[in-house]
C-alpha atoms as a printed R data frame, in Angstrom:
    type eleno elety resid chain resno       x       y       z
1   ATOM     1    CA   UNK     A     1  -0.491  15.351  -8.017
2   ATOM     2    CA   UNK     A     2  -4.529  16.439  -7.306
3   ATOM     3    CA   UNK     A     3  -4.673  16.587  -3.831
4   ATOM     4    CA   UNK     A     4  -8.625  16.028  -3.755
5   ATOM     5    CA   UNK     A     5  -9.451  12.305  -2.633
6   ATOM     6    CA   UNK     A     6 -11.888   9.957  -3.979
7   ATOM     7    CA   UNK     A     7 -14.652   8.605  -2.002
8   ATOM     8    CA   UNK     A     8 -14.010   4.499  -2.544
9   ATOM     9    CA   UNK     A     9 -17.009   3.424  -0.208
10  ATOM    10    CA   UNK     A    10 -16.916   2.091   2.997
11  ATOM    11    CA   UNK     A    11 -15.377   4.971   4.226
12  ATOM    12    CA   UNK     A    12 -12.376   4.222   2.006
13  ATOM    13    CA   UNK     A    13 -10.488   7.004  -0.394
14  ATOM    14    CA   UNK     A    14  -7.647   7.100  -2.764
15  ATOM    15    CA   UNK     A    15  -5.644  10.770  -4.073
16  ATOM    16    CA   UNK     A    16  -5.971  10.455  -7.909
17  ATOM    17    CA   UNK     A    17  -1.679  10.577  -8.865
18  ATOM    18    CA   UNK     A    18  -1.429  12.848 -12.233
19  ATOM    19    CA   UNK     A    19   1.693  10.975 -12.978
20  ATOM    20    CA   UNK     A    20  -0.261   8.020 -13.118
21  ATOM    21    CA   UNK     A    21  -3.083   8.239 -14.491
22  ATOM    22    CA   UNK     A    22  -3.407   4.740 -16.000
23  ATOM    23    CA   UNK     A    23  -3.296   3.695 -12.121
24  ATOM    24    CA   UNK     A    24  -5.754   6.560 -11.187
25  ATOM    25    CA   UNK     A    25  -8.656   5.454 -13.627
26  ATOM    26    CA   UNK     A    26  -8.121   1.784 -12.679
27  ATOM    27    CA   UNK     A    27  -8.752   2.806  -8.881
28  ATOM    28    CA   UNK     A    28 -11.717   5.160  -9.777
29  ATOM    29    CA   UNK     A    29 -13.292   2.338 -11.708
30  ATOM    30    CA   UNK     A    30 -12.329   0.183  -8.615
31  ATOM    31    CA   UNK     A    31 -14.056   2.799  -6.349
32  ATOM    32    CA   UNK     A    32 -17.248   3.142  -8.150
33  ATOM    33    CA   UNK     A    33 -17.516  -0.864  -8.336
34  ATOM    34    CA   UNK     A    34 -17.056  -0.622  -4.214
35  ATOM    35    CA   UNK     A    35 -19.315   1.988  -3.650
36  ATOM    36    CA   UNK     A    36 -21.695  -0.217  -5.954
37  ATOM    37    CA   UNK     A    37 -21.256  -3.357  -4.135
38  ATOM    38    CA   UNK     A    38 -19.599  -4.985  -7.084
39  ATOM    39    CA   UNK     A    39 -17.327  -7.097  -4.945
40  ATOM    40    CA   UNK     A    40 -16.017  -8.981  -7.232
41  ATOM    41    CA   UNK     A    41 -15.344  -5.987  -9.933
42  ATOM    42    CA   UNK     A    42 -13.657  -3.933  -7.456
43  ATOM    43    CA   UNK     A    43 -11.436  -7.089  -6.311
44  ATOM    44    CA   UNK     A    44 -10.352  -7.046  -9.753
45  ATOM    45    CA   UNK     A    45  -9.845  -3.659 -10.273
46  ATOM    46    CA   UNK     A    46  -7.958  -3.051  -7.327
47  ATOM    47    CA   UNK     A    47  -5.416  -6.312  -7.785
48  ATOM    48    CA   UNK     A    48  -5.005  -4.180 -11.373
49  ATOM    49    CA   UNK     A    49  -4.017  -1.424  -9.937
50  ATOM    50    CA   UNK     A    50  -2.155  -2.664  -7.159
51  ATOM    51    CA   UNK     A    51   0.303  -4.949  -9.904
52  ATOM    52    CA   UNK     A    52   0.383  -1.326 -12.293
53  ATOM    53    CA   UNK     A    53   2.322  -0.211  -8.628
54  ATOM    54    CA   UNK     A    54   4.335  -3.386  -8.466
55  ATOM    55    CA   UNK     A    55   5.349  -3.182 -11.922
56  ATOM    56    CA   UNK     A    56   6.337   0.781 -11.114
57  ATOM    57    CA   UNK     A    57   8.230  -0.456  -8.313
58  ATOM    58    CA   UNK     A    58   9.911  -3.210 -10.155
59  ATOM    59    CA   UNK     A    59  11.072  -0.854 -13.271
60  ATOM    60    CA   UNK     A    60  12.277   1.539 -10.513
61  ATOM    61    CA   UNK     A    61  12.327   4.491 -12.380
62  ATOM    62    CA   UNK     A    62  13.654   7.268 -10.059
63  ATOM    63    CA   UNK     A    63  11.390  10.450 -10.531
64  ATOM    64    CA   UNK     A    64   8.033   8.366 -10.168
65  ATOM    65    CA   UNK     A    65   9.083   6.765  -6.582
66  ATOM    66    CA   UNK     A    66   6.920   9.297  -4.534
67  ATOM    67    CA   UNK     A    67   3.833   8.788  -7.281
68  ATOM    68    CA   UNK     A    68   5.052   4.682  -7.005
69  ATOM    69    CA   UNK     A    69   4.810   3.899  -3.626
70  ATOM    70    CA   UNK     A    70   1.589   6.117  -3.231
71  ATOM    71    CA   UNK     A    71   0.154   3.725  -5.366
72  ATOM    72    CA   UNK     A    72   1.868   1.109  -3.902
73  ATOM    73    CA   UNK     A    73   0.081   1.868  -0.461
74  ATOM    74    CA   UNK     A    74  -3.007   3.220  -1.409
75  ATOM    75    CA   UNK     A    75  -3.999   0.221  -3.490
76  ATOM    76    CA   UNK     A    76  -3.239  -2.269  -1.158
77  ATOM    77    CA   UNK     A    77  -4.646  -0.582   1.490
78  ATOM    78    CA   UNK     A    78  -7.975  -0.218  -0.666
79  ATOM    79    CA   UNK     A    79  -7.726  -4.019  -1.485
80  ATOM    80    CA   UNK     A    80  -6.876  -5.022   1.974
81  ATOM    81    CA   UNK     A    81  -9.933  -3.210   3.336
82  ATOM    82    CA   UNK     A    82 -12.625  -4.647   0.856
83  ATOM    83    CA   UNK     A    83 -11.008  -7.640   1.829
84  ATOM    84    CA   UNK     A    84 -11.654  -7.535   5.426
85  ATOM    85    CA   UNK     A    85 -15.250  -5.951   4.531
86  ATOM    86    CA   UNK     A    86 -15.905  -9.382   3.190
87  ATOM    87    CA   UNK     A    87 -14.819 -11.701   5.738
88  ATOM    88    CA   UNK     A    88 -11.107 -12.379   4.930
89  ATOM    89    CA   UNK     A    89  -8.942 -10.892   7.050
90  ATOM    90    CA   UNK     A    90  -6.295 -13.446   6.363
91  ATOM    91    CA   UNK     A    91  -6.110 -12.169   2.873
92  ATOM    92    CA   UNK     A    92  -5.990  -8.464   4.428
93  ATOM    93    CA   UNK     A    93  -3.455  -9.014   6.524
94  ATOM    94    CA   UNK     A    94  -1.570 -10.649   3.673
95  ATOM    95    CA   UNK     A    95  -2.125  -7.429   1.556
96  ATOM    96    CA   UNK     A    96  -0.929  -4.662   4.180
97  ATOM    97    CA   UNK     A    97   2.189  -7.063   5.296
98  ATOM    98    CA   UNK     A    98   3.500  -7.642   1.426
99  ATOM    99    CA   UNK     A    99   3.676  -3.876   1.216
100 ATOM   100    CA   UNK     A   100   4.925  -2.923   3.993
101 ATOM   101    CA   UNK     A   101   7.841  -5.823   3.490
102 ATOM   102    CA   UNK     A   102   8.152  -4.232  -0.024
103 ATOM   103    CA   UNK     A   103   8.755  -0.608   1.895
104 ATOM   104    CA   UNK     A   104  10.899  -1.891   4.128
105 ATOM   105    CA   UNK     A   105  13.016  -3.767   1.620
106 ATOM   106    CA   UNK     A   106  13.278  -0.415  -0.354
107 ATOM   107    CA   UNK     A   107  14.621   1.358   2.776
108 ATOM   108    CA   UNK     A   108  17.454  -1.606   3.746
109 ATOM   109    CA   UNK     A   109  18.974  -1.526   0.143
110 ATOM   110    CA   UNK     A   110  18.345   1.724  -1.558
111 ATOM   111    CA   UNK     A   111  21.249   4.780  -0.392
112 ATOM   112    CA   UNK     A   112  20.546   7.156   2.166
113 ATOM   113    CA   UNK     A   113  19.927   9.916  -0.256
114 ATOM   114    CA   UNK     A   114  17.563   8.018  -2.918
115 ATOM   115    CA   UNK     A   115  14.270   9.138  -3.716
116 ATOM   116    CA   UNK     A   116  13.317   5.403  -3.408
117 ATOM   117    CA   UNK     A   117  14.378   5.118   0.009
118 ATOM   118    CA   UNK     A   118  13.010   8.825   0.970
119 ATOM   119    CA   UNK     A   119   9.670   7.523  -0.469
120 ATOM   120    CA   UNK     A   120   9.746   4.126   1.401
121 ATOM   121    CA   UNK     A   121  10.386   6.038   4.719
122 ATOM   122    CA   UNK     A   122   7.591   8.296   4.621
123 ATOM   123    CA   UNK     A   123   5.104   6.068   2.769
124 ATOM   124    CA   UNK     A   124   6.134   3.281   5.726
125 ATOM   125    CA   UNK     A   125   4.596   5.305   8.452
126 ATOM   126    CA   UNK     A   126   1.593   4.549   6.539
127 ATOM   127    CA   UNK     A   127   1.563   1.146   6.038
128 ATOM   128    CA   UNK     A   128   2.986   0.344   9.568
129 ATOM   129    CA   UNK     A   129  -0.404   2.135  10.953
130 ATOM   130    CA   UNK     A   130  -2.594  -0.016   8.678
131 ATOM   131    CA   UNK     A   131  -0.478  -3.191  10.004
132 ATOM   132    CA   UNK     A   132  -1.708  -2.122  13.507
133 ATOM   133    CA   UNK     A   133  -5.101  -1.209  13.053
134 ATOM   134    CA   UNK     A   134  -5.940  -4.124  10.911
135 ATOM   135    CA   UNK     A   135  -4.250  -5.851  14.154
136 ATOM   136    CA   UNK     A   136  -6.408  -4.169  16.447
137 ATOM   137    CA   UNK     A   137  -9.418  -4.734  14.508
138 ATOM   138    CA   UNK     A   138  -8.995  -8.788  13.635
139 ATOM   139    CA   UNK     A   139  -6.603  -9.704  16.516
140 ATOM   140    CA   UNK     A   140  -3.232 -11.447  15.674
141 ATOM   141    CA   UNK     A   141  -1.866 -12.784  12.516
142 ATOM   142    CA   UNK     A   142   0.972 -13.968  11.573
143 ATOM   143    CA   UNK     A   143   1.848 -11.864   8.272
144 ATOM   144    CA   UNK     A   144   1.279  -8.665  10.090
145 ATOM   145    CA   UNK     A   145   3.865 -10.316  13.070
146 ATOM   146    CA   UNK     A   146   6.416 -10.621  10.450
147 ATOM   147    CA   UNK     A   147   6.001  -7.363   8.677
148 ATOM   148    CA   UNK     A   148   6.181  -5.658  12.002
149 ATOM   149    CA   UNK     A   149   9.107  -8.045  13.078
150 ATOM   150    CA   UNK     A   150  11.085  -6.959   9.570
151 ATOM   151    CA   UNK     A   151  10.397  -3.247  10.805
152 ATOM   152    CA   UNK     A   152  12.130  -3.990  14.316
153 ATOM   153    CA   UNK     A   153  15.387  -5.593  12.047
154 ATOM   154    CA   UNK     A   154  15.831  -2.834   9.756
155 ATOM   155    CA   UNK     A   155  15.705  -0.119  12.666
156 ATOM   156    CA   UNK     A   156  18.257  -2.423  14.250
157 ATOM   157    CA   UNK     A   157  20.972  -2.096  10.860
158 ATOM   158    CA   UNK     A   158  23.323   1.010  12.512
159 ATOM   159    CA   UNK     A   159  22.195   2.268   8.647
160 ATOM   160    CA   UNK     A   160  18.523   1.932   8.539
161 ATOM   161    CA   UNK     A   161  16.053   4.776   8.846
162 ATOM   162    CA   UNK     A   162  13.750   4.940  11.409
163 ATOM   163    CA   UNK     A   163  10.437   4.726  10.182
């Protein structure tokens, strides 16, 4: 994985993922359509990239779970910002909560030892500060309140990982 980012706009980035780099050239065409004001374009391209990660996460293919959920977060994140750029911080919220849900769900079921669940873990601590600065930046809303709810249950399960 290139550990140089790429400048989205907006003060955005993204790390291009070498294992993915169907994903990667989606989000650079996604970040040159932000950085270009091509709202709708970069929508696009970013709701592309972000189902190439739900599709990853869905085959759940065990060496690409690091490279996975990095896409995973990185895309929604990306979307959930333009998002909230242009006035919809509903739809933001929506973005950053479905993620971190998806995260969380990863770390309940997957074993201790998985790379899934490894992934989820680390990759959570990300998503749970996007659910709180979008929260600090938009006020309240109810699909970050249940994504951060769903992150009090599972560190409640005797099993669970704190994340």
């Amino acid at each position: 994985m290139s550990l140089s980012s790429v400048e989205t706009g907006q003060g955005g980035h993204f790390i291009p993922l070498s294992a993915w780099p169907g994903w990667t050239e989606t989000m650079r065409q996604a970040s040159r359509a932000h950085r270009m004001g091509q709202v709708l374009q970069a929508l696009a391209f970013y709701r592309l990239a972000l189902g190439m990660a739900r599709e990853g996460l869905a085959a759940g293919r065990e060496p690409d779970a690091d490279a996975c959920l990095s896409a995973l977060v990185c895309s929604s994140r990306c979307l959930s910002a333009l998002q909230a750029d242009e006035g919809s911080s509903a739809l933001a919220a929506e973005v950053l909560a479905d993620a971190h849900l998806a995260l969380l769900g990863l770390i309940h079921r997957e074993p201790a030892g998985s790379a899934w669940r490894k992934a989820a873990v680390w990759h959570s601590h990300e998503t749970h500060t996007a659910l709180l600065e979008h929260w600090q930046a938009h006020g309240a809303d109810p699909a970050i309140e249940r994504a951060l709810r769903a992150g009090c249950l599972v560190l409640c399960t005797p099993s669970a990982a704190v994340h």
